[in-house]
LOPASE-290325 format. One record per residue (C-alpha): x, y, z; chain; residue number from 1; residue in one letter. Coordinates in steps of 0.05 Angstrom, whole numbers, plus 5000, padded with zeros to 4 digits. Each point is the difference from the previous one (the first is absolute). Layout:
<east:X | north:Y | up:Z | kette:A | nr:NUM | rest:a>
...
***
This chain:
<east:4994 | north:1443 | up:5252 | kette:A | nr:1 | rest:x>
<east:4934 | north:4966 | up:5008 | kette:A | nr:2 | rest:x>
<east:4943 | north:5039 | up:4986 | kette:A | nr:3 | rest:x>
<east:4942 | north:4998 | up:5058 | kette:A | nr:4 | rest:x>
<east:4954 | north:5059 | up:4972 | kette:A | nr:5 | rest:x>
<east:4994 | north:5028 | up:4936 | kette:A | nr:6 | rest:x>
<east:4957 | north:5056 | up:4972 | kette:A | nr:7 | rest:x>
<east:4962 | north:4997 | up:4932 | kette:A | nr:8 | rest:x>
<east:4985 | north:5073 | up:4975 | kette:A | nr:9 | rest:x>
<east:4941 | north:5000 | up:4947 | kette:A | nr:10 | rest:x>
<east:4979 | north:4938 | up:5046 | kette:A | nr:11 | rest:x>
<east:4929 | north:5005 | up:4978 | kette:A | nr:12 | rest:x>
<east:5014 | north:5000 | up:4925 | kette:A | nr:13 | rest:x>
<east:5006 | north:4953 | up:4940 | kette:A | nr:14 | rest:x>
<east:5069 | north:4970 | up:5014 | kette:A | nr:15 | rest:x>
<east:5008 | north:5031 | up:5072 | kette:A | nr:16 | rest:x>
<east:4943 | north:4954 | up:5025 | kette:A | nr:17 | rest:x>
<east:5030 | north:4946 | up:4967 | kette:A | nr:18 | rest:x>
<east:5063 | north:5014 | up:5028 | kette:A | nr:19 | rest:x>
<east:4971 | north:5008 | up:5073 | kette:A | nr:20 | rest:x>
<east:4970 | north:4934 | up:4995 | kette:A | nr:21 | rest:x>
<east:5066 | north:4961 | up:4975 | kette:A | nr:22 | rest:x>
<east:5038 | north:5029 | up:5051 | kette:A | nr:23 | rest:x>
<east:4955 | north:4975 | up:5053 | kette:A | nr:24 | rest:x>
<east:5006 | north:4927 | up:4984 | kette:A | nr:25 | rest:x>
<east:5078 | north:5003 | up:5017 | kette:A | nr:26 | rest:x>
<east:4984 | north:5020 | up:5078 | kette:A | nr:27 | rest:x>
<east:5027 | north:5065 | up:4991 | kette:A | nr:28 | rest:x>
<east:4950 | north:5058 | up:5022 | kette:A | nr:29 | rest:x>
<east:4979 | north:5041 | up:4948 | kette:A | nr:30 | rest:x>
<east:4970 | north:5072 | up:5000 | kette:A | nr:31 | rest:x>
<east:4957 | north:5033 | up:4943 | kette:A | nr:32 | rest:x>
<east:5007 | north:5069 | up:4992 | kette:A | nr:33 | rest:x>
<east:4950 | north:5041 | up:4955 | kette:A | nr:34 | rest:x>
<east:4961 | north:5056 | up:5001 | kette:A | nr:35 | rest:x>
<east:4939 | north:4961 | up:5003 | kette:A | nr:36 | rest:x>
<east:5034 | north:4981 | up:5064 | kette:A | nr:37 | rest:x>
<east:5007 | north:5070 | up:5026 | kette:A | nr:38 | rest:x>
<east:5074 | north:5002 | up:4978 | kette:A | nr:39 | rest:x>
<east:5014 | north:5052 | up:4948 | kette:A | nr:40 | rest:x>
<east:5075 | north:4984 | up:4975 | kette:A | nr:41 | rest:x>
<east:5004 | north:5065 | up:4960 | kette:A | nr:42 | rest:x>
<east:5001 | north:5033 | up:5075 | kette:A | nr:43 | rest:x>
<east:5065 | north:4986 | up:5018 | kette:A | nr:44 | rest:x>
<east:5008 | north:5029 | up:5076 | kette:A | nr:45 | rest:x>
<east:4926 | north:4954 | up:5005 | kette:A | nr:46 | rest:x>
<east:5030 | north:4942 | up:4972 | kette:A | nr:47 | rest:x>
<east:5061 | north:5004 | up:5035 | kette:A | nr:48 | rest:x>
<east:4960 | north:5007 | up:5069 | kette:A | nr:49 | rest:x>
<east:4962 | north:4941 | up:4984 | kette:A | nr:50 | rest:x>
<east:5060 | north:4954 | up:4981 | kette:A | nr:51 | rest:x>
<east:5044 | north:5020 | up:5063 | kette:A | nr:52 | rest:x>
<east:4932 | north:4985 | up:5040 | kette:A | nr:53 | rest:x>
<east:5004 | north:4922 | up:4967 | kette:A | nr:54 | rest:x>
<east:5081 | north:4991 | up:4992 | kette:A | nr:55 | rest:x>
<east:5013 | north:4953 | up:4936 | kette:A | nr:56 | rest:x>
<east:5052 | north:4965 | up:4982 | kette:A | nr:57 | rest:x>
<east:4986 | north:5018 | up:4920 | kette:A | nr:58 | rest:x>
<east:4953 | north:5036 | up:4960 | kette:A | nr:59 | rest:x>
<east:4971 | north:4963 | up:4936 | kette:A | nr:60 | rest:x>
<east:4973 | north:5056 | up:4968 | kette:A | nr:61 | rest:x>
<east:4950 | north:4994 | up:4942 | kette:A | nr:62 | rest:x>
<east:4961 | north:5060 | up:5012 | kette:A | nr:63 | rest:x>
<east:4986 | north:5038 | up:4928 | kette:A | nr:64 | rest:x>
<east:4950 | north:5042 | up:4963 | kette:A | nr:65 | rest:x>
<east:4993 | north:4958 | up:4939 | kette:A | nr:66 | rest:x>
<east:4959 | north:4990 | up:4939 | kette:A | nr:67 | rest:x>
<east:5001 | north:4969 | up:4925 | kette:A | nr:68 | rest:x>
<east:5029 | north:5044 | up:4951 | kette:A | nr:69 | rest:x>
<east:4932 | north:5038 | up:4983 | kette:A | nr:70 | rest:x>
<east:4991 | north:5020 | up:5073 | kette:A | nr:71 | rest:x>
<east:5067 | north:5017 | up:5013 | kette:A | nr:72 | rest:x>
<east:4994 | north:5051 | up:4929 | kette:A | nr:73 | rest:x>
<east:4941 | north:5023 | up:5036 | kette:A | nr:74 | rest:x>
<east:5026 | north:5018 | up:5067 | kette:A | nr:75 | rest:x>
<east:5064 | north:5010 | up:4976 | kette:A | nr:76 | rest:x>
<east:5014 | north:5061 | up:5058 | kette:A | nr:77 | rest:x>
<east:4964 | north:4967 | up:5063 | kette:A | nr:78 | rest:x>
<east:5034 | north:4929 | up:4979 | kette:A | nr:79 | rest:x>
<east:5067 | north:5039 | up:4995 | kette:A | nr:80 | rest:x>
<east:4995 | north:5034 | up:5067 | kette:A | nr:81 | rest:x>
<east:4971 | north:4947 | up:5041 | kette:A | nr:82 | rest:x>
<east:5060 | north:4952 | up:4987 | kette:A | nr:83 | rest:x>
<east:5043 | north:5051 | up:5015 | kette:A | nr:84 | rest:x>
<east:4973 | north:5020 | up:5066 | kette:A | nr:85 | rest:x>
<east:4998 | north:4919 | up:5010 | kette:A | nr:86 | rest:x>
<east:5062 | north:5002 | up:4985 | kette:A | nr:87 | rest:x>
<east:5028 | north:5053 | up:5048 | kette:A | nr:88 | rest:x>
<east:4953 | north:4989 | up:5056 | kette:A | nr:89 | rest:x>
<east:5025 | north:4935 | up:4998 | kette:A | nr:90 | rest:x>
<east:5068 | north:5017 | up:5006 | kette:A | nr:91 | rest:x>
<east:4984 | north:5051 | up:5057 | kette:A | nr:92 | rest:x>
<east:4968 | north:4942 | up:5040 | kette:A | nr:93 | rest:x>
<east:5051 | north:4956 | up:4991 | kette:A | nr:94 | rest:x>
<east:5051 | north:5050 | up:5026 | kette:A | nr:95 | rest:x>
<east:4969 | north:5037 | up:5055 | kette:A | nr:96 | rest:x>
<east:4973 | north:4927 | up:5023 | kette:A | nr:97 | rest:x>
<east:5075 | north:4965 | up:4992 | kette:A | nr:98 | rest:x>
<east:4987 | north:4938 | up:4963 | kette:A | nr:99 | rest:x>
<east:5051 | north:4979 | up:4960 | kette:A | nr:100 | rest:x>
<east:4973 | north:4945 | up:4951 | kette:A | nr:101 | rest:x>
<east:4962 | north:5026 | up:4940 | kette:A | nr:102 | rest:x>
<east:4965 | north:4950 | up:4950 | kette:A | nr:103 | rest:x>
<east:4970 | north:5029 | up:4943 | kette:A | nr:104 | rest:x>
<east:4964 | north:4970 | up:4926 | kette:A | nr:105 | rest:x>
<east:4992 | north:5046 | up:4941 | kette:A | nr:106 | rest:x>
<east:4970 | north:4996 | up:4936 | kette:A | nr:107 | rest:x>
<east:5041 | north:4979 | up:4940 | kette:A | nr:108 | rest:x>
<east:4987 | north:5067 | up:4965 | kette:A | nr:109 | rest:x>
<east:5058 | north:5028 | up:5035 | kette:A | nr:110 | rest:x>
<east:5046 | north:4975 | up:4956 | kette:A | nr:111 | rest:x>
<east:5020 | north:5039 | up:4934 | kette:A | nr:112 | rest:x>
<east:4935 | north:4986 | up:4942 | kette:A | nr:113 | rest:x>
<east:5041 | north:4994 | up:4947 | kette:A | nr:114 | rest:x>
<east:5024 | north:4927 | up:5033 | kette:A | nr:115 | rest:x>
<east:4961 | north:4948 | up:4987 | kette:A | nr:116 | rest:x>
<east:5042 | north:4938 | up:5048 | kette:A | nr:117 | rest:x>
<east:5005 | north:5037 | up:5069 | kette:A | nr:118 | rest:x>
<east:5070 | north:4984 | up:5036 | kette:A | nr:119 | rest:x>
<east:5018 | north:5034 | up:5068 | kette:A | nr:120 | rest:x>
<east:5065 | north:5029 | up:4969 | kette:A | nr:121 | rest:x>
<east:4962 | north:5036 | up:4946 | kette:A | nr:122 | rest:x>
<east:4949 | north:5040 | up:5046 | kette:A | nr:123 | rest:x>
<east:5037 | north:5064 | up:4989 | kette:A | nr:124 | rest:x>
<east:5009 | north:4993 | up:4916 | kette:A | nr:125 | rest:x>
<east:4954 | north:5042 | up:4985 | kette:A | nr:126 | rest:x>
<east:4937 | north:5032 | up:5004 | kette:A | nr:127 | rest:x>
<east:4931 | north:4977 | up:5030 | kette:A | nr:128 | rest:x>
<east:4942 | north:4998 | up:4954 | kette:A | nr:129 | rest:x>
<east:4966 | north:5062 | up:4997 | kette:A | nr:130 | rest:x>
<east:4932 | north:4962 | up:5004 | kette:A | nr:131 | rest:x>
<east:5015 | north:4982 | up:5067 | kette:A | nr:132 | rest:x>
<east:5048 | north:5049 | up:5018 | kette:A | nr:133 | rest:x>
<east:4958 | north:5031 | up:5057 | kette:A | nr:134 | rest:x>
<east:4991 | north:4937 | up:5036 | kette:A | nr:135 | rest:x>
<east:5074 | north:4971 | up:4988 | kette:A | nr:136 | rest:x>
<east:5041 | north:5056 | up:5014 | kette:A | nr:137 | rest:x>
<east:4972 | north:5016 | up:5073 | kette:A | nr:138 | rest:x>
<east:5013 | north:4931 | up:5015 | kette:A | nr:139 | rest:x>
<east:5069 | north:4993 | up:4972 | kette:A | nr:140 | rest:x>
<east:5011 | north:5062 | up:5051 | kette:A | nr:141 | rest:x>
<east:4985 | north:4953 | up:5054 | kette:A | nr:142 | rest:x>
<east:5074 | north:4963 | up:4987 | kette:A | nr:143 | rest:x>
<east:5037 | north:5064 | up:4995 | kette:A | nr:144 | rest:x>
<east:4970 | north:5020 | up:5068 | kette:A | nr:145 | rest:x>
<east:5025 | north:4934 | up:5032 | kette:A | nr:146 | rest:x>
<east:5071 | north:5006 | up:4963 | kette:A | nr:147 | rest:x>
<east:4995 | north:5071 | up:5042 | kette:A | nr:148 | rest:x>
<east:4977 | north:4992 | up:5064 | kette:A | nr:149 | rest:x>
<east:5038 | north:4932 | up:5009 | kette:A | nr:150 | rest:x>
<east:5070 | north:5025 | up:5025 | kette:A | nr:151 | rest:x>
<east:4964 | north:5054 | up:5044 | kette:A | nr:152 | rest:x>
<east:4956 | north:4945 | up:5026 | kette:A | nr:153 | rest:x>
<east:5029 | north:4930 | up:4985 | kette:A | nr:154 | rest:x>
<east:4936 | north:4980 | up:4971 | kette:A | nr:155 | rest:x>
<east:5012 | north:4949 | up:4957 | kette:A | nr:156 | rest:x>
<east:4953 | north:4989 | up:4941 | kette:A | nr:157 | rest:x>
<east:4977 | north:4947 | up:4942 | kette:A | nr:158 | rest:x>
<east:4955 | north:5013 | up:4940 | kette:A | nr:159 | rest:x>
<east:4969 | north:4950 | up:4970 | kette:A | nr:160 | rest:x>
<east:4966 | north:5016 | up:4928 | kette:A | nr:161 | rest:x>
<east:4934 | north:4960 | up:4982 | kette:A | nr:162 | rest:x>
<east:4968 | north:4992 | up:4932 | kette:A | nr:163 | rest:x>
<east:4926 | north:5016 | up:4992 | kette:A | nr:164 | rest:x>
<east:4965 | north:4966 | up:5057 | kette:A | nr:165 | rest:x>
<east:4928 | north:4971 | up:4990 | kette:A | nr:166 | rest:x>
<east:4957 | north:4953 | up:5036 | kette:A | nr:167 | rest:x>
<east:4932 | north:4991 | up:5054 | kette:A | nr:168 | rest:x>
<east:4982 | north:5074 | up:5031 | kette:A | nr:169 | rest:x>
<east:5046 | north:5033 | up:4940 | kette:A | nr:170 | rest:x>
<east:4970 | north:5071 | up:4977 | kette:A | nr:171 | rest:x>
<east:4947 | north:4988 | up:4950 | kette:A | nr:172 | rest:x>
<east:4975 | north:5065 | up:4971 | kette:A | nr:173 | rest:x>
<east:5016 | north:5014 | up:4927 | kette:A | nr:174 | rest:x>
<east:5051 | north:5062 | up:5016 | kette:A | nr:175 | rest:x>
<east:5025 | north:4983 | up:5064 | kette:A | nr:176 | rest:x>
<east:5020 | north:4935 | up:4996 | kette:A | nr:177 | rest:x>
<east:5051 | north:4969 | up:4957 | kette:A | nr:178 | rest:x>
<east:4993 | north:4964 | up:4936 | kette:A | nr:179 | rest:x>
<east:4981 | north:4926 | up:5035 | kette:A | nr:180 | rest:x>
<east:4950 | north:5029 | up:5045 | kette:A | nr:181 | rest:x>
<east:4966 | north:5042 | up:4948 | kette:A | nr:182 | rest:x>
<east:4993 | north:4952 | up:4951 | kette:A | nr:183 | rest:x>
<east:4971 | north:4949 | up:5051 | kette:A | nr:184 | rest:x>
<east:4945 | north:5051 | up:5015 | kette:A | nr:185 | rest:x>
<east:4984 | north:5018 | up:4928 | kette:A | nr:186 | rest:x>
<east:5002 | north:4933 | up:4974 | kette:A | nr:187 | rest:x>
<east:4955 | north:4971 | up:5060 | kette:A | nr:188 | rest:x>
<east:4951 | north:5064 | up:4980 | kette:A | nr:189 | rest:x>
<east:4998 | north:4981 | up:4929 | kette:A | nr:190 | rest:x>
<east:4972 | north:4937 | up:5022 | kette:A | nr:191 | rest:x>
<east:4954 | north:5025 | up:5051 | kette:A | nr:192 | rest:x>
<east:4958 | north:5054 | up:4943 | kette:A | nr:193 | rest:x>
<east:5016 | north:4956 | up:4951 | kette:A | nr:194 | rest:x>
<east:5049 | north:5029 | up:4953 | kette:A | nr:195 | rest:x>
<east:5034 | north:4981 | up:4944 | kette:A | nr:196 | rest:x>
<east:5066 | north:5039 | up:5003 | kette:A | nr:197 | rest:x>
<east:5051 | north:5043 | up:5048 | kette:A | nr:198 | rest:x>
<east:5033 | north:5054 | up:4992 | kette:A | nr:199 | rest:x>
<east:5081 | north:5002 | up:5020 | kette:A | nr:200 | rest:x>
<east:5047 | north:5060 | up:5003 | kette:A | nr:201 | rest:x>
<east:5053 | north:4993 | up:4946 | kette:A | nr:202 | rest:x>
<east:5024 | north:4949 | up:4949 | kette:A | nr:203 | rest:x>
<east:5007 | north:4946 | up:5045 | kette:A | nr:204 | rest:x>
<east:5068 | north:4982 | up:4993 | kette:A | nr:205 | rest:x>
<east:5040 | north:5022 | up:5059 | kette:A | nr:206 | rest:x>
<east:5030 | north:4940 | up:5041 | kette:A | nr:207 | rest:x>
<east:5000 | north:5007 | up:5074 | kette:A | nr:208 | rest:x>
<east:5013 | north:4953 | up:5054 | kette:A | nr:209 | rest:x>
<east:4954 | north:4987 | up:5051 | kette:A | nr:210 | rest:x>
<east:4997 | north:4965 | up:5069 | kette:A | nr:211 | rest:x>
<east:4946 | north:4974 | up:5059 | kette:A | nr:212 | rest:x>
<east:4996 | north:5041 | up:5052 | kette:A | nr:213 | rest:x>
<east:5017 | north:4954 | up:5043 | kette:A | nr:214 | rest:x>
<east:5056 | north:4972 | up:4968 | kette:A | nr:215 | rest:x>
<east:5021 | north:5069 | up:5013 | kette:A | nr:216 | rest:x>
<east:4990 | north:5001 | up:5072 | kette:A | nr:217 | rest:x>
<east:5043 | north:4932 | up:5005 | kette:A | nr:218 | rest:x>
<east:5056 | north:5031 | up:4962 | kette:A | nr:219 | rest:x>
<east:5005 | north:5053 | up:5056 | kette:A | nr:220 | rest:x>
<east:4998 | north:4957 | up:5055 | kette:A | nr:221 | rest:x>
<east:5052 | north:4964 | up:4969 | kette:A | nr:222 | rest:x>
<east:5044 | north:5053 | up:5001 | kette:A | nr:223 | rest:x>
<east:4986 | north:5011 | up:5075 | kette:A | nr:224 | rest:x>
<east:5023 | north:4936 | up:5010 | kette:A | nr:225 | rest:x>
<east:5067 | north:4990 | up:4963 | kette:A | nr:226 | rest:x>
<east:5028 | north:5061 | up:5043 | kette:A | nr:227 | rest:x>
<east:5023 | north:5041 | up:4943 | kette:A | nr:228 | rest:x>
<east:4979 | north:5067 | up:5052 | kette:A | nr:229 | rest:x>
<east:5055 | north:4982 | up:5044 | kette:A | nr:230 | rest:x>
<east:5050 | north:4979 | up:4946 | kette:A | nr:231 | rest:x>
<east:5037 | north:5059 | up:4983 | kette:A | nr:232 | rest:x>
<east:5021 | north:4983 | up:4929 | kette:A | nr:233 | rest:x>
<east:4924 | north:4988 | up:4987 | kette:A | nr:234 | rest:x>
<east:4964 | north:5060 | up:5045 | kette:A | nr:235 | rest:x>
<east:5038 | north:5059 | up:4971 | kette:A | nr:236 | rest:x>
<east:4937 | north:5022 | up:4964 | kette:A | nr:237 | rest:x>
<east:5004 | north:4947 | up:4952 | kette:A | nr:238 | rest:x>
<east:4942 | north:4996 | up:4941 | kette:A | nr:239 | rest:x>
<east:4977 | north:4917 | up:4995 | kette:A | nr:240 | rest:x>
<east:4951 | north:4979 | up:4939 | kette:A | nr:241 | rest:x>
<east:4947 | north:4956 | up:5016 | kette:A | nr:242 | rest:x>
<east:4977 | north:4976 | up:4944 | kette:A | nr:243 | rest:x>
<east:5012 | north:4937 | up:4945 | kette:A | nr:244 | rest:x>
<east:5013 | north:5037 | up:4935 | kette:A | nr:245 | rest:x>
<east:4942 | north:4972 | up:4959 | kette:A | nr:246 | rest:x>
<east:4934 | north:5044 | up:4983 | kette:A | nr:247 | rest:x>
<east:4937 | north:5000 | up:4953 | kette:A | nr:248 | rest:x>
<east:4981 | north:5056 | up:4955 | kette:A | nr:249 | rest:x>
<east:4926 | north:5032 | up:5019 | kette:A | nr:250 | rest:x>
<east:4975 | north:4964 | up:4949 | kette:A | nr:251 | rest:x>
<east:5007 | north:4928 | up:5023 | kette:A | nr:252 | rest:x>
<east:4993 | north:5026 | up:5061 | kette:A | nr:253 | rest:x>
<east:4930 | north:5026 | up:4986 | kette:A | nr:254 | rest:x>
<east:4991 | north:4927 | up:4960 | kette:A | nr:255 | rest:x>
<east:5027 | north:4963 | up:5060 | kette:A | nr:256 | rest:x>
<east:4941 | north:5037 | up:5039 | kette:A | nr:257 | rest:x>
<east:4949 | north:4992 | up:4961 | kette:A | nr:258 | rest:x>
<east:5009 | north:4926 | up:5004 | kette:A | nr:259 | rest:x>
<east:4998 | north:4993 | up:5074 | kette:A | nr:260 | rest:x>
<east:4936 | north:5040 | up:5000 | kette:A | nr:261 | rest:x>
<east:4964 | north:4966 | up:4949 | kette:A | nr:262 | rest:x>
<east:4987 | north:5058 | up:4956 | kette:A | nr:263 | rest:x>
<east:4995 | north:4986 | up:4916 | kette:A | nr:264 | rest:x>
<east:5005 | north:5081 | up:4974 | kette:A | nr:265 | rest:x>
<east:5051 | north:5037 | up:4963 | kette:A | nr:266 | rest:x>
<east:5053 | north:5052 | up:5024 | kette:A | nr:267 | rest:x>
<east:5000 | north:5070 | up:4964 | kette:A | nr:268 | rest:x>
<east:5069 | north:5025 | up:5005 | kette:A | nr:269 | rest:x>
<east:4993 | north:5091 | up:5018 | kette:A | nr:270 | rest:x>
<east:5069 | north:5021 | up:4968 | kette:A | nr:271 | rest:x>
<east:4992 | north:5063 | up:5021 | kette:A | nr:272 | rest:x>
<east:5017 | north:4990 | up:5067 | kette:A | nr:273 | rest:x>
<east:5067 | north:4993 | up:5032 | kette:A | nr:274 | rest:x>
<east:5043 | north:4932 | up:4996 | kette:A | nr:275 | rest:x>
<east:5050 | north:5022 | up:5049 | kette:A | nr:276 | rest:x>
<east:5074 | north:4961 | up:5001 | kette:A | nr:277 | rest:x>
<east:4994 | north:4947 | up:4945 | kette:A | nr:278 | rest:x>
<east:5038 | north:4946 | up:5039 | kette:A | nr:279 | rest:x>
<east:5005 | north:4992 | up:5080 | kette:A | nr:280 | rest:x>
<east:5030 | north:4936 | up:5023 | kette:A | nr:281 | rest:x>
<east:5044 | north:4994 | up:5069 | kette:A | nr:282 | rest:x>
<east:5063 | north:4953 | up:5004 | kette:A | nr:283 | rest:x>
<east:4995 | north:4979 | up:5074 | kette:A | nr:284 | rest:x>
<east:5064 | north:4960 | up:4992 | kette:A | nr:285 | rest:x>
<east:5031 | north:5029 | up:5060 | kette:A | nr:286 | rest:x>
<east:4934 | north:4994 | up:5042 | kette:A | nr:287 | rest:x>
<east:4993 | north:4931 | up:4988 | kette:A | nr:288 | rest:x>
<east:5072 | north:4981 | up:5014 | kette:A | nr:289 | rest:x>
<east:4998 | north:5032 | up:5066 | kette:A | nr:290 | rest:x>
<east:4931 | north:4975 | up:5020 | kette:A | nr:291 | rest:x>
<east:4974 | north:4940 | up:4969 | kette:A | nr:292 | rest:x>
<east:4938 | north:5037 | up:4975 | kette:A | nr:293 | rest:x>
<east:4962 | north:4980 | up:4951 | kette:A | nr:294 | rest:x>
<east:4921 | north:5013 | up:4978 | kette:A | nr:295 | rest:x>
<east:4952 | north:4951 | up:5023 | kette:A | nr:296 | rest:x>
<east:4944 | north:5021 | up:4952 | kette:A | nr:297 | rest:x>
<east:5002 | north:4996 | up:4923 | kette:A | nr:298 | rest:x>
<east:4961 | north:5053 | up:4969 | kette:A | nr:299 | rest:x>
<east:4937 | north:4958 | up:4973 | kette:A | nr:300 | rest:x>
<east:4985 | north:4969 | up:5073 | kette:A | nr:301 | rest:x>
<east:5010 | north:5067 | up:5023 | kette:A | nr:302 | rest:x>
<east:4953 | north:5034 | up:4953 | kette:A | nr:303 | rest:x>
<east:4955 | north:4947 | up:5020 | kette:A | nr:304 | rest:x>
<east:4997 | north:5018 | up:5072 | kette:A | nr:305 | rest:x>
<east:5001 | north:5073 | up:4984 | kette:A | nr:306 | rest:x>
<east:4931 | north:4993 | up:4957 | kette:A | nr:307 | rest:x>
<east:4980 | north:4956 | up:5055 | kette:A | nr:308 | rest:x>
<east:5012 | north:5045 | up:5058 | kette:A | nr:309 | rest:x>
<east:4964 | north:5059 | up:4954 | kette:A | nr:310 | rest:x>
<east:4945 | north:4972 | up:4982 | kette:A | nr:311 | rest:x>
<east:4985 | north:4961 | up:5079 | kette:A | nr:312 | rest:x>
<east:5018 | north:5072 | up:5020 | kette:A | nr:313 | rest:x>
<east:4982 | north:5063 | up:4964 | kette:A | nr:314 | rest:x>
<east:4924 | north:4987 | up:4970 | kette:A | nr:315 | rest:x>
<east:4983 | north:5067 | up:5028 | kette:A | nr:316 | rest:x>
<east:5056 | north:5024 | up:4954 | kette:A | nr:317 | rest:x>
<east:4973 | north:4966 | up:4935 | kette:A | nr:318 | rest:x>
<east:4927 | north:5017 | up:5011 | kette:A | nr:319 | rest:x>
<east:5039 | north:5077 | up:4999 | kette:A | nr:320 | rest:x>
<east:5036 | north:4989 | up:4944 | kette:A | nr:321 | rest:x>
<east:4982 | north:5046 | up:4936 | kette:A | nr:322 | rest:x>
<east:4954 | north:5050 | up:5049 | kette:A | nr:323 | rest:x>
***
């Protein structure tokens, strides 16, 4: 089936936005859906209204309350509810609005935190990381919903699992954004007042893969396009990697950053605070045998746009920081 229309949910966000745009160079129309757009997906019967009003072929659905690991400790209860209501709604739209072709990305930290190499067969051996537990497991949900409604329905779903994603209009503040992002910010405000040293949470030595946001976006449109939806030994709800198996531990990372901006101070290592899973790398093996994918952007010229985009950007943010 060629797709004419597709809807983005979380449109308006990090990767959504991304997503929205990449879609839009193939000729395909493309819908964002957000609540900043008046479309609150944890209101099913609303969301399912608004769909059957546009009639999509598919629904790409990146839609998620997220934050780094600090933020998600902090709002452990609203972060754990909203996905689930995102979730369901979700799945209420989809059903009461009859489209049958679900595409969905989820964060690595669904798979079990004792692995360290994530591979598609291994998603169930074990538990998720309690760190990130309240973020992981509402999303995980999301598949067992599609393996659900899918013979009542016939909606036939994919789910494709991303690494950390980073890049130009990435979150930025300390506890709500990931590692990258934070360490961008701090480092470019150590410069700014002058500092001599940062602080980082834990000992540094967690490895974790991490990817441009719009390398991201490419890998999804990808997918669209090699038909797997309408393939029914692909669409059964199948789980796809995206990802290259290779990471850096927060250390370099933090190293690697405070090359690109130019900053000659020391890192101060708080191992007080939480690690999380020592080792997170995706084997997207099967993804890239069925798509041709692979990432455009190697993480230095990426970090290099990143602090670029930041500091063209967000001054208003840095003259902020430390208030």
């Amino acid at each position: 089936m060629v797709l004419e229309k597709i809807v983005v949910t979380g449109g308006t966000g990090f990767l959504g936005e991304r997503v929205t745009e990449t879609l839009s160079t193939s000729g395909v129309e493309v819908l964002s859906c957000s609540r900043r757009e008046g479309v609150d997906i944890r209101d099913g019967s609303a969301f399912g209204t608004w769909l059957a009003t546009v009639k999509p072929d598919c629904v790409v659905h990146c839609a998620a309350h997220v934050g780094g690991i600090g933020y998600v400790g902090k709002h452990a209860i609203e972060v754990f509810h909203d996905n689930v209501a995102i979730g369901t709604g979700l799945m209420q739209g989809i059903r009461q609005a009859g489209v049958d072709r679900l595409l969905s990305v989820m964060p690595n930290c669904t798979y079990p935190g004792e692995k360290q190499i994530y591979r598609e067969h291994e998603w169930w051996d074990g538990a998720i990381h309690d760190s990130v537990l309240m973020y992981g497991l509402p999303r995980k949900m999301l598949w067992g919903l599609c393996k659900t409604y899918g013979p009542v329905t016939g909606l036939r779903s994919a789910h494709l699992i991303l690494p950390n994603l980073y890049g130009p209009g990435d979150h930025f503040d300390p506890l709500r954004s990931h590692a990258l992002g934070a360490l961008v910010r701090k480092i470019l405000d150590a410069q700014r007042h002058g500092a001599s040293s940062v602080e980082l949470w834990g000992t540094g030595t967690p490895v974790r893969e991490w990817m441009f946001v719009r390398d991201a976006a490419e890998a999804v449109k990808k997918f669209l396009e090699s038909d797997a939806l309408d393939d029914p030994e692909s669409c059964s709800h199948e789980i796809y990697n995206v990802g290259i198996g290779e990471g850096v531990s927060i250390a370099a990372l933090a190293e690697t950053i405070k090359t690109a901006v130019g900053w000659e101070g020391s890192f101060v290592f708080d191992r007080t605070r939480p690690d999380g899973a020592l080792r997170k790398l995706l084997d997207g093996t099967r993804f890239g045998a069925l798509t041709g994918w692979s990432p455009s952007h190697c993480l230095d010229d990426g970090i290099e746009e990143t602090v670029s985009w930041y500091r063209a950007h967000a001054a208003s943010e840095l003259s902020h920081a430390h208030s």
